[in-house]
N, C-alpha and C positions, 0 to 999 in steps of 0.2 A: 504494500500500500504506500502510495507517495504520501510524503510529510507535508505539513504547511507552505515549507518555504517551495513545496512544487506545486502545491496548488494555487500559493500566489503567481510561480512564473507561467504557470498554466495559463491563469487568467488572464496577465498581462500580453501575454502573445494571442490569446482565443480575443478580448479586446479588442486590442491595436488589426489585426484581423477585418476582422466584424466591423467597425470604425473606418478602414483603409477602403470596405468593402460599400458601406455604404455613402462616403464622400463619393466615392469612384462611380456608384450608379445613379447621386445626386439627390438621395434621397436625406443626406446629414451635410451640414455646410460647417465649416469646424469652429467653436466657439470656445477659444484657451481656457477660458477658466468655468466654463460646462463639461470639458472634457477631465479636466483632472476630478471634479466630481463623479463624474461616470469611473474613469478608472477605480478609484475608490466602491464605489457601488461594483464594479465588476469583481476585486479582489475582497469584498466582504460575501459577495455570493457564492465566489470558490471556496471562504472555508464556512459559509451557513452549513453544507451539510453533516460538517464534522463537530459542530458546539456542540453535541449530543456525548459529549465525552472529556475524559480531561484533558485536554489536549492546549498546546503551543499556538494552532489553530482560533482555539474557545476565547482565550486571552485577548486575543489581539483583535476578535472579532467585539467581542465584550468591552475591551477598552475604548473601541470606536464607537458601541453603542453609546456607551456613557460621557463621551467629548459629545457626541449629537445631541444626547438626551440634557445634558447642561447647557448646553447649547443655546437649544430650545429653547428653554425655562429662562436662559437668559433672556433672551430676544420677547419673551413674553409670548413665547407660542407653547401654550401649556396643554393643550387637543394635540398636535403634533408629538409632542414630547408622552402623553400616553400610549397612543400609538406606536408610539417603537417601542413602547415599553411593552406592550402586551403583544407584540410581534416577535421581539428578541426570548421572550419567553418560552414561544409554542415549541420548541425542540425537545425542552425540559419534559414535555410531557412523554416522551415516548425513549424507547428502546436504541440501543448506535445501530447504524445500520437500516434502521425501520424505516416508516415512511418518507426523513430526511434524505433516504437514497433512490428516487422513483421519482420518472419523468413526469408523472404528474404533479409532483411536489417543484419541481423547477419551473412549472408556469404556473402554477396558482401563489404557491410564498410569495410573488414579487406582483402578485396583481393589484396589492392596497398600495402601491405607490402610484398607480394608475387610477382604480375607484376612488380613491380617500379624495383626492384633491378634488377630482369630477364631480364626483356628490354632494361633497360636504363644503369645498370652497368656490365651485365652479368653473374652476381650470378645465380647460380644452382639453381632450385626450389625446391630441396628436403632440403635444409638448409636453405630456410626461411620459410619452414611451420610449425615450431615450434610456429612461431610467428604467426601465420596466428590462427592454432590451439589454441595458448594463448587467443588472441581476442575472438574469436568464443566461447572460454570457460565461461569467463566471461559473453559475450553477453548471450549466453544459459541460464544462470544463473539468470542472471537482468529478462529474460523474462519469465523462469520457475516461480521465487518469484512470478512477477507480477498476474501469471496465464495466460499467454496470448496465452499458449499450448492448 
């Protein structure tokens, strides 16, 4: 099984990829300081599927939760900042390996970055699926390494 530090280089090369691919067919125009947030949203979704464990992984995905989640709270977005809180949590419920590992789990975990905004603050959906996309890239990534395709 690859370690954290290869599911992050996973993710950054499945990214940079994905990114290269979609400037190239015109569908992403590159925005510097949108894409290093994606990257980050890309390299937290390569190791979402391993918090379910104690791992080098859990830490570093968790330490970014909680720069977001203060974040938030600074900026006075306290609905935001529950939401990741009750997102970063749902791993906790299950078994290493389990649901966190299954293609249906790499498109649905990353869909509240897409409905949360749409519904609740009425953001367009075609400008949070960058994010949605980032997630999912990552994800693909963790589970490809794994082999679990």
């Amino acid at each position: 099984m690859p370690g954290y530090k290869a599911h992050i280089g996973g993710s950054v090369v499945a990214g940079t990829l994905v990114l290269l691919g979609l400037v190239n067919i015109g569908l992403y125009v590159i925005n510097p300081e949108q894409v290093v947030s994606l990257f980050v949203i890309c390299v937290l979704g390569a190791l979402f599927p391993d918090i379910d464990t104690d791992s080098k992984g859990k830490r570093i995905f968790y330490s970014a939760m909680l720069i977001m989640s203060l974040s938030l709270i600074y900026l006075d977005k306290f609905k935001w900042a529950a939401y990741l809180g009750v997102l970063a949590m749902l791993p906790g419920v299950s078994a290493h390996r389990g649901w966190t590992h299954t293609w249906w789990a790499m498109l649905l975990v990353p869909l509240p970055l897409v409905l949360i905004p749409y519904y609740i603050y009425g953001q367009a959906l075609p400008a949070m699926m960058p994010y949605y996309v980032a997630f999912v890239t990552g994800y693909f990534s963790h589970l490809l390494m794994d082999r679990e395709f």
